[in-house]
N, CA, C and O of each residue as an XYZ file, in Angstrom:
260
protein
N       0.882     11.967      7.539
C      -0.042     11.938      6.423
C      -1.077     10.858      6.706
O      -0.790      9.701      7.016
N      -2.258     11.326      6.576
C      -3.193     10.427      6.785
C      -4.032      9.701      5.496
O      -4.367     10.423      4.557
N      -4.385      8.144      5.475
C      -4.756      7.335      4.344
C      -5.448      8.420      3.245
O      -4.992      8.538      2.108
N      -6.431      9.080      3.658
C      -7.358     10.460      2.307
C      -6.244     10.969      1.929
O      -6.156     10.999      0.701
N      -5.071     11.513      2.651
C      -3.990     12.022      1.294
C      -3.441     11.346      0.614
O      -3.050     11.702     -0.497
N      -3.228      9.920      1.215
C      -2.627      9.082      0.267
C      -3.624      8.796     -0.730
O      -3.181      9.043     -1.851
N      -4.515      8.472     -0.737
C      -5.661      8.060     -1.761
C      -5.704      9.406     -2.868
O      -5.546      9.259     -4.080
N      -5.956     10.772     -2.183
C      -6.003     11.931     -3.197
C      -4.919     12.067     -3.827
O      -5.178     12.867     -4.726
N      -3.639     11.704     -3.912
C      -2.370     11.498     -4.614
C      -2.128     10.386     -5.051
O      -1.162     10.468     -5.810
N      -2.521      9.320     -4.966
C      -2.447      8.021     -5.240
C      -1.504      7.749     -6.241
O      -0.789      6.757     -6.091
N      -1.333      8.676     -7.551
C      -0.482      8.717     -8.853
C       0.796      9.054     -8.307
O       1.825      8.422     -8.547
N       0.703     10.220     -7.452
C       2.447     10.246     -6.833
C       2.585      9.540     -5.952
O       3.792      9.461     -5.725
N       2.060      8.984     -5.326
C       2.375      7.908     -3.973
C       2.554      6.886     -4.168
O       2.710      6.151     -3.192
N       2.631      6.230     -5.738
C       2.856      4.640     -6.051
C       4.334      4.585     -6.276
O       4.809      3.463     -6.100
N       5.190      5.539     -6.629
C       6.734      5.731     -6.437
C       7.365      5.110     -4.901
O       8.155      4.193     -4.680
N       6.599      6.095     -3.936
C       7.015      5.317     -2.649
C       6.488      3.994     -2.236
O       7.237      3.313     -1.536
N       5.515      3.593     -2.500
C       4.429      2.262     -2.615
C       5.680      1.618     -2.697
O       6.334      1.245     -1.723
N       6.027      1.484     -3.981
C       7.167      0.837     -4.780
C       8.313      0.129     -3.482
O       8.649     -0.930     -2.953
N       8.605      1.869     -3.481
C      10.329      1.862     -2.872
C       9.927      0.836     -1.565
O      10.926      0.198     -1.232
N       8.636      0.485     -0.673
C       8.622      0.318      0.423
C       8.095     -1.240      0.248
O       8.321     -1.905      1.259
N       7.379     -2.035     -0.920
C       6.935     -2.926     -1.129
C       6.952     -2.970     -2.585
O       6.085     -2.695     -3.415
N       8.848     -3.624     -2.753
C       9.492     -3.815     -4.588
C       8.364     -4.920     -5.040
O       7.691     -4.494     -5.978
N       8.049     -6.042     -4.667
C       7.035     -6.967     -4.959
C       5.835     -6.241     -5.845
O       5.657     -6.340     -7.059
N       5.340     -5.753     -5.223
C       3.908     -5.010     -5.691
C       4.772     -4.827     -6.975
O       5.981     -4.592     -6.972
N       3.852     -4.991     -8.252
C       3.818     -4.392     -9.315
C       3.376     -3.438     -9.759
O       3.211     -2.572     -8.899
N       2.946     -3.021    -11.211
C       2.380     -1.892    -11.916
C       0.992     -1.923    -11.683
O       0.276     -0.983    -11.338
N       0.473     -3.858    -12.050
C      -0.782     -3.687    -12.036
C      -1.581     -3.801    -10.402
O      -2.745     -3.479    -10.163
N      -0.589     -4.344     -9.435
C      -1.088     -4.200     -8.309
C      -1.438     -2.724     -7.862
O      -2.584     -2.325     -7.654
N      -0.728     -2.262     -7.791
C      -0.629     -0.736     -7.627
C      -2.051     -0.012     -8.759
O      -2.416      1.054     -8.261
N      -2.516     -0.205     -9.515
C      -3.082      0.463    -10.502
C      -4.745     -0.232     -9.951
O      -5.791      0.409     -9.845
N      -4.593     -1.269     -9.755
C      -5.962     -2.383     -8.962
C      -5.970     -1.509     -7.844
O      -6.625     -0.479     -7.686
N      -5.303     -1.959     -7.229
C      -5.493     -0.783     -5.625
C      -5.949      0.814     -5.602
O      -6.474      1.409     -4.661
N      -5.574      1.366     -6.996
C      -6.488      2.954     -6.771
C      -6.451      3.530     -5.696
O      -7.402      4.265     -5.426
N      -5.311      3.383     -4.699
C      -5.415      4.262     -3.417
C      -6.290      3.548     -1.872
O      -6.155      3.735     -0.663
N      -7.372      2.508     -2.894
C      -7.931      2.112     -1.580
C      -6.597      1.190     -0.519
O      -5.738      0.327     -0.704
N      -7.071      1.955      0.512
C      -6.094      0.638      1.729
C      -6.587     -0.842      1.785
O      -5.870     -1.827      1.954
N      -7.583     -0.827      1.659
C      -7.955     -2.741      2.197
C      -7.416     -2.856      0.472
O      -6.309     -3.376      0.332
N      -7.999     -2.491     -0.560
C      -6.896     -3.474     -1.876
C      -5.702     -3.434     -1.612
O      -5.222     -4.553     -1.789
N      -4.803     -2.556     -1.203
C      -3.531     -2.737     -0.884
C      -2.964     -3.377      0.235
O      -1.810     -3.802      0.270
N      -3.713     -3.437      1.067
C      -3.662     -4.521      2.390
C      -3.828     -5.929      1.512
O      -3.013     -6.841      1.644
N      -4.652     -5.992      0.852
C      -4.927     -7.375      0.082
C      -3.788     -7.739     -0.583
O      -3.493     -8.934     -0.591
N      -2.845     -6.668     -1.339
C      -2.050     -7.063     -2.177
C      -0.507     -7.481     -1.514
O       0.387     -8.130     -2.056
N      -0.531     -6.984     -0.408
C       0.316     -7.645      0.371
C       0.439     -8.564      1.208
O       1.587     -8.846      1.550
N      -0.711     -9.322      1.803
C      -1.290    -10.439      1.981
C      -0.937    -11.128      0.726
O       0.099    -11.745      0.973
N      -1.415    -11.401     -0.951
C      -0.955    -12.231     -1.211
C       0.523    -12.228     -1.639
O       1.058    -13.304     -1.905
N       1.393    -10.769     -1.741
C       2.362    -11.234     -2.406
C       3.870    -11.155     -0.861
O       4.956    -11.723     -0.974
N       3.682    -10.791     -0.320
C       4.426    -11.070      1.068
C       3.889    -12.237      2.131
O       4.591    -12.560      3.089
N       2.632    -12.823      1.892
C       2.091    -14.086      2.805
C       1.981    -13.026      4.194
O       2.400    -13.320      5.313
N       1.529    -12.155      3.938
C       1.576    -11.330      5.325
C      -0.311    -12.004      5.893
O      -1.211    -12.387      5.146
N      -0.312    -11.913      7.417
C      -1.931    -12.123      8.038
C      -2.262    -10.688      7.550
O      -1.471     -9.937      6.980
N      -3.636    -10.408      7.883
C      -4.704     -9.481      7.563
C      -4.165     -8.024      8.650
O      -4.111     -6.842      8.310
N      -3.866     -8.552      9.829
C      -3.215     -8.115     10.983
C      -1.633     -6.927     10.490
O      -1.242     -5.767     10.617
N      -1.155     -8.492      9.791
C       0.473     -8.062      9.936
C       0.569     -6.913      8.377
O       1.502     -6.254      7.918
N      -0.843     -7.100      7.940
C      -0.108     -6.052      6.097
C      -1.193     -4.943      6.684
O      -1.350     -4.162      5.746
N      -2.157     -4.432      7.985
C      -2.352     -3.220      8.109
C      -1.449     -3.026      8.874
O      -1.187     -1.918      8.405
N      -0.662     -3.149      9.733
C       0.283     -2.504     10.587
C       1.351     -2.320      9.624
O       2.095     -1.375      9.887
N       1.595     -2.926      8.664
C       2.586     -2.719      7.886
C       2.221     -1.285      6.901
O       3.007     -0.340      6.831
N       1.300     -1.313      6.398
C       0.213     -0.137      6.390
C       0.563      1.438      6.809
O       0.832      2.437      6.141
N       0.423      1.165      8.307
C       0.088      2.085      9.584
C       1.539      2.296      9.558
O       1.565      3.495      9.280
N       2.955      1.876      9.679
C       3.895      1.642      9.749
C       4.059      2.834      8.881
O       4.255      3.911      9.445
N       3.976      2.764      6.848
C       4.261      3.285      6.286
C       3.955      4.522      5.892
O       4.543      5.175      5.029
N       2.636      4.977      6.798
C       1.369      5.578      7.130
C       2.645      7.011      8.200
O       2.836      8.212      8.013
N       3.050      6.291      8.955
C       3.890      7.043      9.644
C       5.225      7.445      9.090
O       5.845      8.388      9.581
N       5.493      7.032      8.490
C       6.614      7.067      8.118
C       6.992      8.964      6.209
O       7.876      9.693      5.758
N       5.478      8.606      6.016
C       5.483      9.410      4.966
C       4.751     10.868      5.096
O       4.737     11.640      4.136
């Protein structure tokens, strides 16, 4: 699945969001709207991840779904 499907589902894809990054909240998830760099952002601040380490983490989950 590539980032445009995740973004065009965004409402069903915050379930797995969840399951894969418990941290993220309601309103993180709801701020982010599907975009990747807000959600790259939101794991940067709430995992202390580099800019580096929360898109591969990203790309990671990117593959995985």
């Amino acid at each position: 699945m590539n980032w445009d499907q995740i973004e065009g589902k965004w409402t069903e894809m915050q379930g797995r969001v969840r399951e894969e990054w418990g941290q993220l909240t309601d309103d993180d998830l709801a701020e982010a709207k599907g975009n990747r760099e807000q959600l790259e952002g939101k794991l940067q601040q709430r995992y202390g991840k580099t800019k580096e380490e929360a898109r591969q983490a990203v790309d990671d989950f990117l593959a995985k779904v």
